[in-house]
TORLOVEX-221390 format. One line per 5 residues: number of its first residue (from 1); for each residue z, y negated, x negated of N, C-alpha, C. Coordinates in nm, 3 decimals. Atoms other than C-alpha are relative to their C-alpha. Layout:
N
NUM> Z,Y,X,Z,Y,X,Z,Y,X | ...
//
This chain:
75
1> 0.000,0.118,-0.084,0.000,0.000,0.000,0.000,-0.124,-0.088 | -0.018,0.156,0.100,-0.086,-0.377,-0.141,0.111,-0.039,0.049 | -0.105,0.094,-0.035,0.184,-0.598,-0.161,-0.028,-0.092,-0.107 | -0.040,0.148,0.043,0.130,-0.957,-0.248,0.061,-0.057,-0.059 | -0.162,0.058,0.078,0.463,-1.053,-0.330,-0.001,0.063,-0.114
6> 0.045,-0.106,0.110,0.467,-0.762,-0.517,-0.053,-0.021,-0.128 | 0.077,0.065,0.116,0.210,-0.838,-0.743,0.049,-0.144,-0.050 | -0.052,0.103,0.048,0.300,-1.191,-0.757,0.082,-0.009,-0.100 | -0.185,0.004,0.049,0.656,-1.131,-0.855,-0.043,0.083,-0.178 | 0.059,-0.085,0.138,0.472,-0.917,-1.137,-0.067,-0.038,-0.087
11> 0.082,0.113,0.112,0.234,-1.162,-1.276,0.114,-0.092,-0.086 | -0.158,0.090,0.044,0.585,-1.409,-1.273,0.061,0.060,-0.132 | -0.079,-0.077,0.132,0.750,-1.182,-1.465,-0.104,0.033,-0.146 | 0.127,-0.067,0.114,0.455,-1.099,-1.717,-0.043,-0.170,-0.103 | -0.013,0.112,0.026,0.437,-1.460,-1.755,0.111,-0.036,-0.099
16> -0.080,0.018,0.057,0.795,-1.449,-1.923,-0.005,0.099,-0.098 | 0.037,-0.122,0.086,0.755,-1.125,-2.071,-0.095,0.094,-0.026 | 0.135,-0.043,0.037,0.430,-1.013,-2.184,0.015,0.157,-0.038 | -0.053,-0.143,0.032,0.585,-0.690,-2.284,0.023,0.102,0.097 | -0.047,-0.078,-0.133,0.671,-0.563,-1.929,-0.169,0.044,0.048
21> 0.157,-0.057,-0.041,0.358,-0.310,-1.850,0.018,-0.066,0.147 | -0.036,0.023,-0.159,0.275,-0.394,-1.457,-0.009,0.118,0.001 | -0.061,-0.133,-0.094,0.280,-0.007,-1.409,0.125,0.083,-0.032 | -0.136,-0.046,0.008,0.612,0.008,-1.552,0.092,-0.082,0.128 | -0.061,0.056,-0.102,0.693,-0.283,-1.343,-0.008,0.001,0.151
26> 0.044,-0.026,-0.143,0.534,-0.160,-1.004,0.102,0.137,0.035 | -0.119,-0.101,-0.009,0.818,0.127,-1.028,0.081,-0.071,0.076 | -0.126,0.031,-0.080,1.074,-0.082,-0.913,-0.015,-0.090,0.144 | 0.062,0.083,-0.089,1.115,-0.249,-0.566,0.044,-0.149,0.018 | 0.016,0.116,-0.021,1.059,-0.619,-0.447,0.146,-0.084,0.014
31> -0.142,0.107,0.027,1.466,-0.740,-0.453,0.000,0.007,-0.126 | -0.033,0.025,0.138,1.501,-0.616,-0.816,-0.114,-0.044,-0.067 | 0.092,0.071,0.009,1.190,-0.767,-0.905,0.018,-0.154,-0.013 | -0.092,0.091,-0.058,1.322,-1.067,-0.733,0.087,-0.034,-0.125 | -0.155,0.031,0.012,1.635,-1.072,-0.885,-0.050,0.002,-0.204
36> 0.028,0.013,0.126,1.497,-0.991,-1.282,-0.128,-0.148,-0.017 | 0.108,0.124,0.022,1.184,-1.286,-1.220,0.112,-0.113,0.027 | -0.047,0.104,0.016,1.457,-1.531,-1.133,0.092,-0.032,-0.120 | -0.091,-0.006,0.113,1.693,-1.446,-1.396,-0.102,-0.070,-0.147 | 0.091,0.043,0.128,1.374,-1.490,-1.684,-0.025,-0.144,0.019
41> 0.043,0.174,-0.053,1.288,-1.841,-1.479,0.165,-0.047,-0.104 | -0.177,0.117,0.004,1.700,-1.952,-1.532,-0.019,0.031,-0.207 | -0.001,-0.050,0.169,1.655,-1.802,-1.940,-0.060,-0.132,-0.069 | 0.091,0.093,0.041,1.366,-2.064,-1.988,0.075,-0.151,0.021 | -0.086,0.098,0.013,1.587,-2.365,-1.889,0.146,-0.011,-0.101
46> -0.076,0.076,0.126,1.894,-2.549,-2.071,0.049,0.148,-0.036 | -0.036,-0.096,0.089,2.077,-2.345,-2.341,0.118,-0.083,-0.013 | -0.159,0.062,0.100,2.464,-2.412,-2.477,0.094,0.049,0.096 | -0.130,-0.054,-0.043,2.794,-2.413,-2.315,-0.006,-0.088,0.126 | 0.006,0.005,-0.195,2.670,-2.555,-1.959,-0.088,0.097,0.026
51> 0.097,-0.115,-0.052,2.410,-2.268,-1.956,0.117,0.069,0.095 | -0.061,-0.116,-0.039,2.549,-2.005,-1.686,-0.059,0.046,0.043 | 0.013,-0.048,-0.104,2.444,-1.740,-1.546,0.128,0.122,0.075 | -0.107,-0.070,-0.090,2.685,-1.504,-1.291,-0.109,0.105,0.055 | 0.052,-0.090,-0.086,2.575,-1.176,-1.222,0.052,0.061,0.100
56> 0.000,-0.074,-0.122,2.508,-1.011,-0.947,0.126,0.043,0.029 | -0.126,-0.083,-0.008,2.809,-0.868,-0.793,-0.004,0.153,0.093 | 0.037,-0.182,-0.006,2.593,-0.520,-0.687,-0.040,0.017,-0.123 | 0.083,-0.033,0.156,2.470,-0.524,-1.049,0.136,0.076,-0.079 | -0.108,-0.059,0.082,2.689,-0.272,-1.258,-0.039,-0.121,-0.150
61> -0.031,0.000,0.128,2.823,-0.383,-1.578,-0.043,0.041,-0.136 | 0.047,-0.035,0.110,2.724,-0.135,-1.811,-0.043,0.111,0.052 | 0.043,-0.130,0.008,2.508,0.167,-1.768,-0.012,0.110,-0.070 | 0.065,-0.098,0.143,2.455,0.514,-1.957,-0.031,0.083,0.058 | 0.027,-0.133,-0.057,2.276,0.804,-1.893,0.058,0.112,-0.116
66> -0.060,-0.123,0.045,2.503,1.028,-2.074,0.002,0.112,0.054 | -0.056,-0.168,-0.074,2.504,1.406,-2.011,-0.118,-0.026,0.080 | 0.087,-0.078,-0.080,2.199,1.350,-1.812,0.029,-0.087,0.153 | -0.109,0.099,-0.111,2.377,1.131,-1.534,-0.006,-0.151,-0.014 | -0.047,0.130,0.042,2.391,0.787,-1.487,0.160,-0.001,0.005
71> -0.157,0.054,-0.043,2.755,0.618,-1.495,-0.015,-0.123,-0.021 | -0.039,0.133,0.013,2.826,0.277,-1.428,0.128,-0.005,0.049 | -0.157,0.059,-0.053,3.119,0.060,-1.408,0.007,-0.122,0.022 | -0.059,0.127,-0.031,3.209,-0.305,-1.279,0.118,-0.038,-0.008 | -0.151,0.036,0.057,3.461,-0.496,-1.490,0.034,-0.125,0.090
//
């Protein structure tokens, strides 16, 4: 199925990071998409000790696929 946004949100991002294949990035769906193209936008503005960003508070902390498994945790 096309999706617009989709693509869009994929050019956006390709725009910041030239490194991100689009058929690595057509894996994931249109919030986390979303949510990594705005984060690269906020990267490109100011820098220092008023920079912030606040993540997500569904976004784990730290991931690992140890053993085969994911595990996350939120500190």
């Amino acid at each position: 199925m096309f999706n617009r946004h989709k693509e869009s949100l994929i050019h956006e991002i390709r725009r910041h990071n030239r490194t991100a294949e689009p058929a690595f990035l057509d894996n994931f769906d249109v919030p986390t998409l979303e949510s990594y193209a705005e984060r690269l936008t906020r990267l490109q503005g100011k820098r220092g000790r008023t920079s912030v960003w606040v993540r997500p508070g569904d976004t784990p902390a730290i991931t690992d696929n140890e053993g085969g498994g994911y595990y996350s945790t939120s500190w």
